[in-house]
N, C-alpha and C positions, 0 to 999 in steps of 0.2 A: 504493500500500500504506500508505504513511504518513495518507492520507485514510479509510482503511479502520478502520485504528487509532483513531484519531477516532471516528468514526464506532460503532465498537464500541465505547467505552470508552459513548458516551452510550446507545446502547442498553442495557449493565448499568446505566447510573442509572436508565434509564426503566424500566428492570423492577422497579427498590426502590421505585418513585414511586407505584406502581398502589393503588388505594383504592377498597374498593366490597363487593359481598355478597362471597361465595366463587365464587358463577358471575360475577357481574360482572369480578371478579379477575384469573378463568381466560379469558376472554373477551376482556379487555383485552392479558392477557399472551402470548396467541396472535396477536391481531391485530398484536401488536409484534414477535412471530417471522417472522411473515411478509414485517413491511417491513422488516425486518433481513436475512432472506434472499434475497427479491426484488432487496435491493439489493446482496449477494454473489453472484447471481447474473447477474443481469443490467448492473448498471451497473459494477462490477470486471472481474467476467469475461467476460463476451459481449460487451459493449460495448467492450474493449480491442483498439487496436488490433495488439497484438502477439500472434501464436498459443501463447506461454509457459503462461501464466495459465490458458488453457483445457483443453490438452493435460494440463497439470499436477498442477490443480487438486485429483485427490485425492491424488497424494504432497504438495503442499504445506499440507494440510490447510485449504484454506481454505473450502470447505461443508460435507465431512462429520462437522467435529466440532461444529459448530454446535448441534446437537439436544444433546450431551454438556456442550455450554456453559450450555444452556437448562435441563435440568432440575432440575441443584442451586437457581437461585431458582426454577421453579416451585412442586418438593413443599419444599423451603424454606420456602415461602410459611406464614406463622402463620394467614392468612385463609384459604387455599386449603387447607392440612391442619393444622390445630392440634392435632390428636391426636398427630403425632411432635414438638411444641416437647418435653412434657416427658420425652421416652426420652433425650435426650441424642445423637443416633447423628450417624456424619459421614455428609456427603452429597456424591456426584459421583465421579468417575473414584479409582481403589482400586485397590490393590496387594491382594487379600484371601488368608487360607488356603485352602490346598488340603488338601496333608497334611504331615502328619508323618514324620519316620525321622529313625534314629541312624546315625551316617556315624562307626560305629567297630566295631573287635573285640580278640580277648584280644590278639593280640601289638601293638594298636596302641590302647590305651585313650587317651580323652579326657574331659574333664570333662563331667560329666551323662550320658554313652555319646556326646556327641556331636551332641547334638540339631539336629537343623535342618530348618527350616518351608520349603517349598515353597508360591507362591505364585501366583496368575493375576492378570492385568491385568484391572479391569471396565470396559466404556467409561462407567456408571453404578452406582453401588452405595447402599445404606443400610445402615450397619456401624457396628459395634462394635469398639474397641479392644481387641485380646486382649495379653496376657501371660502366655508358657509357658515354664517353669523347671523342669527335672529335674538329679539330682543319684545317685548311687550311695550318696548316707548320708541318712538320717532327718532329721539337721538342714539338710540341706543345701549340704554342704561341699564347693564345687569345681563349684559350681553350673553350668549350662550355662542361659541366658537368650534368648528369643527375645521381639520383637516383631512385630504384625501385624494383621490386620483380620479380623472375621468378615461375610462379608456377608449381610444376611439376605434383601433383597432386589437382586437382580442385574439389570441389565439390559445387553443388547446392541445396539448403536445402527447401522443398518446405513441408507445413502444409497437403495441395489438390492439388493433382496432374490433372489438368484438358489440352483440348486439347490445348488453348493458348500458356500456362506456359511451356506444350512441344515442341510446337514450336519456342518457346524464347531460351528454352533451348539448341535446335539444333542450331540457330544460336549463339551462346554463345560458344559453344565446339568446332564449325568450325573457330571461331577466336580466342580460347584458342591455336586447337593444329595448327592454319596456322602460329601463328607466335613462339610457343615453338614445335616442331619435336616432340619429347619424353614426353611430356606433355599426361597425362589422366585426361577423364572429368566425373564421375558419378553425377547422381543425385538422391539423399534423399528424400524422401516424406514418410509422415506419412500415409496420405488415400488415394488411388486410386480414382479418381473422374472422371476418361474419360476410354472409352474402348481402353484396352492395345494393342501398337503397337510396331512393331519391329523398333529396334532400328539399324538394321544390315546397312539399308540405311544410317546413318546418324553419328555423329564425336560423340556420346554421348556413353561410354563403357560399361554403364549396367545402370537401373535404379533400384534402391533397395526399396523397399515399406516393411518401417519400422515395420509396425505393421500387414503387411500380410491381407490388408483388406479395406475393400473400406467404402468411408465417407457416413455418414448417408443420405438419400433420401431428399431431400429439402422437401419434404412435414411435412417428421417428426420436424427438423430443426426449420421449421415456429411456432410450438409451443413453442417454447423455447424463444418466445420475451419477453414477460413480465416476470415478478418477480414472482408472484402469478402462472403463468402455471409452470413456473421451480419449485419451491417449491412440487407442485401437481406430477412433472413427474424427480424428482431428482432421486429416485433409479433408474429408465429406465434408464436413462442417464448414472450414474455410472457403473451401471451393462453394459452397451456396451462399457464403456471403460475400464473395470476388466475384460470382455471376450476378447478384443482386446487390448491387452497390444505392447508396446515395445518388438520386440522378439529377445534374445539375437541372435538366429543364426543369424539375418542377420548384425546385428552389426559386427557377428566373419565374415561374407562374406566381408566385405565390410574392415576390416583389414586385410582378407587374401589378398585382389587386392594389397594393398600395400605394404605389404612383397615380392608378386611375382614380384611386381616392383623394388623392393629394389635389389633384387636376379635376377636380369636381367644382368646378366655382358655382357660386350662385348667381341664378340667371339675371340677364340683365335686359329689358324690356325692351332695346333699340335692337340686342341680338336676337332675342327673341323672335321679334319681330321680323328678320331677316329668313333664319333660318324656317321659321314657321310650325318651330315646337319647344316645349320644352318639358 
């Protein structure tokens, strides 16, 4: 673990290091995701000889927050989207608003009525700083103050995508956009693990399946518990995860949703006019 540490500390330099077009960028910065994960995948964990590690592996968060680690330097990146350098917005894992209420009444008043923000965990966000302050007088005396985050865009960052997790998911996008309007919600998964559904019904605007490929068969899986069968069946293993990499396009899909959101101005009634919609 302490080699891991290492190890991940140099992979965040080599993601500040990367130079080149904006595809060049994305390109270089996926193929570094992948030797970053290959190597939490296979040489930490499969490779170890103690069955802790493996068994473990997602209470101890050591793959599936990986992609949540990855994306603040991605759309970070000045080269890879420069159209968010000048909004100012924070980027990666977010405490954001949900909603509001007053947690008072007549026989038990509190300053402002009592206000207090309800909030969700994002495994990914691009948000904005909010500050909400109510009071029961005009100048605001006795004020009641809350801090917090709007996120505009949400994402949900899932290892196996199963039918559960998509239905958690659905509810999670219907309280993201009921209380932000303009708010989007995608979700991230590496393997597909449940037969794919539309999403047209539901507050979730696209789900992107990073590596274009669905999770190995539990049957296969089952041999992977001890030490001694991973040892035996390590190229199989490797080899389905060198065939199913990280794929840059969807990376670049999933930066274009947010550029076209950036470029969403609001209409203006002489353009309007022109074009003849809006």
């Amino acid at each position: 673990m302490e080699a891991a540490i290492v190890r991940y500390h140099k992979w965040v330099n080599d993601l500040g290091q990367v130079t080149g077009t904006a595809d060049e960028v994305l390109t270089k910065m996926v193929a570094l995701l992948n030797e970053y994960r290959n190597y939490i995948d296979v040489d930490l964990v499969f490779d170890s000889p103690n069955d802790f590690l493996y068994r473990q592996k997602g209470q101890l968060k050591l793959d599936n927050s990986v992609i949540e680690e990855f994306l603040p330097h991605l759309v970070g990146n000045a080269i890879v989207l420069p159209e968010l350098t000048p909004i100012g917005t924070a980027l990666g894992p977010t405490s954001s608003f949900s909603a509001a209420y007053f947690n008072s009444s007549l026989d038990a008043l509190r300053p402002g009525g009592g206000l207090a923000v309800k909030t969700k965990n994002q495994d990914f966000a691009i948000a904005k700083p909010l500050f909400l302050r109510s009071s029961h007088y005009p100048d605001f005396k006795d004020a009641a103050t809350q801090a917090t985050f709007i996120s505009y865009v949400a994402a949900e960052c899932k290892t196996n995508l199963d039918k559960t997790m998509f239905q958690e998911a659905c509810a999670t996008a219907h309280d993201t956009k009921s209380s932000v309007a303009g708010a989007r919600y995608y979700l991230l998964c590496e393997w597909l693990d449940m037969s794919p559904q539309s999403t047209a019904p539901t507050d979730i605007d696209e789900i992107i399946i990073l590596r274009k490929a669905k999770r190995l068969n539990s049957n296969v899986r089952s041999h992977y518990s001890s030490s001694d069968k991973r040892q035996k069946l390590r190229g199989e293993y490797y080899g389905f995860l060198q065939k199913n990499p990280f794929r840059v396009e969807m990376f670049k899909r999933f930066i274009e949703h947010i550029r076209e959101l950036i470029k969403n101005e609001q209409p203006v009634e002489t353009s309007v006019l022109q074009v003849g919609y809006f």
